[in-house]
N, C-alpha and C positions, 0 to 999 in steps of 0.2 A: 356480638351476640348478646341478645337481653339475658338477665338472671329471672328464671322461677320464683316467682316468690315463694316462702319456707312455709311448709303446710304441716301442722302435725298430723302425724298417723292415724290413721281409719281408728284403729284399736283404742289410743288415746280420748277420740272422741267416742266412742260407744261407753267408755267408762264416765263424763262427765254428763252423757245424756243417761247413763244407770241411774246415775244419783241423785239426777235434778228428780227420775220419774222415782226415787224410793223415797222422797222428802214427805212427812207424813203433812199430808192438809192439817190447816190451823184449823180452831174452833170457833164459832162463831160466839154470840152472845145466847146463853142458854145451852150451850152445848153441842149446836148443830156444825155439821162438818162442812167447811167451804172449799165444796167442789165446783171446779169449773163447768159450765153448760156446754153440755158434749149427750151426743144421741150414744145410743147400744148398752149393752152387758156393760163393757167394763170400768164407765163411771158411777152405773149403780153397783157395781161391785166396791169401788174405792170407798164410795162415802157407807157403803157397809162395813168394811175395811174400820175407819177412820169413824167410827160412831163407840162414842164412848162406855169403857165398862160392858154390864149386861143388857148394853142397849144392842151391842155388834151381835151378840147371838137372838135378840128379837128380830133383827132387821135381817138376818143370817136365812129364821125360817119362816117371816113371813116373803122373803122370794122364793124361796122354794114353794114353798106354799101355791104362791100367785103363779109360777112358772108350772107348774104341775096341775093347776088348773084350765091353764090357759096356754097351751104347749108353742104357740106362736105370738103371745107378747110382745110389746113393743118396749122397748125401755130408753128413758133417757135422763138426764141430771138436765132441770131445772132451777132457777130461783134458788139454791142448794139445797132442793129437795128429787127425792127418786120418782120420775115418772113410769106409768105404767097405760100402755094401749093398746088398741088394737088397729093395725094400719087401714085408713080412708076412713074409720068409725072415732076417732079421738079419744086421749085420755079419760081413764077411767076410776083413776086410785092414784094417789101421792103420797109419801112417806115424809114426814118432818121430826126428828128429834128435836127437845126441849127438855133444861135439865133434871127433871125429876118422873117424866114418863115420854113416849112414841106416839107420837098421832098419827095414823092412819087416816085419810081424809077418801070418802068417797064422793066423786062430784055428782052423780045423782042418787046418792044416798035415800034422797025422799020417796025414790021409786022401789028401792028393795023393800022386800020382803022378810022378818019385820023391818022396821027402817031402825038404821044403825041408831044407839042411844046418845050423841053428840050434836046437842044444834050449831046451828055457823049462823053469821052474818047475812051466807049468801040462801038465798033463799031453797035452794037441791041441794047443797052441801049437805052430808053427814059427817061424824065424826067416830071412829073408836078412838079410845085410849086407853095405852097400853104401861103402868106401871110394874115398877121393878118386882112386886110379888104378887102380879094379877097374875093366875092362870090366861090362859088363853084357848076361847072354844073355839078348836081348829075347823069343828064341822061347821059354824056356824059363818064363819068366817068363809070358808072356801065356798059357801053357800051366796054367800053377799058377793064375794069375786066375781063366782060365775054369771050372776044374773046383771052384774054391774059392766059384765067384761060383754054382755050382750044389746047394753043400750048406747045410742048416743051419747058419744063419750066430747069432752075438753077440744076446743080448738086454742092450744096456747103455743 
């Protein structure tokens, strides 16, 4: 009669897969969190998690923010930044920590109304950014979501 080979316990294993998922992401250079690219909530929840200092509570309520705007959001961890869409219309808004403020990046920036105050490279990009003692104008903000959450968003 063959021998089973020895398998440790279910129980066993649910505790080394606890621990692998409680290991906190490293940081990147400048301070951004490296999260794996993975769609939904809960990698943009990690690298909110895992966003250093008073950057986790920026990143905390600008999703709430964006999610409250936009009550069917798409979300997903890119490039290790937080994407944000709406599904069959594309990306709309990216989140990137950097060590001394929060970029907020909107891809067609240049079409809101006013158009965000950050230029880019790309020629629709916009830009906020969010330092450690800027206030932040919520209205203005969920203003730029909404109209941003309604254009031709990112195919990435």
């Amino acid at each position: 009669m063959a021998r089973k080979a020895s398998r440790k316990p279910a129980k066993a294993e649910s505790k080394v897969a606890a621990k692998r998922g409680a290991a906190k992401p490293s940081l990147l250079a400048g301070g951004n969190p490296q999260i794996a690219k993975a769609e939904g909530n809960a990698p943009v929840q990690a690298y909110i998690a895992a966003m250093p200092g008073w950057k986790s509570e920026v990143g905390q309520r600008l999703d709430a923010l964006i999610e409250r705007t936009v009550p069917s959001v798409r979300k997903a961890v890119k490039w290790n930044s937080p994407l944000y869409g709406v599904e069959d219309r594309g990306w709309f808004l990216g989140v990137h920590c950097f060590a001394k403020y929060v970029k907020v990046a909107f891809f067609r920036g240049t079409s809101l109304r006013p158009v965000p105050p950050g230029k880019s490279r790309s020629k629709d990009t916009r830009y906020v950014d969010i330092h450690e003692d800027d206030g932040l104008d919520e209205a203005q903000f969920v203003a730029w979501v909404k109209q941003a959450s309604q254009l031709p968003g990112e195919r990435m």
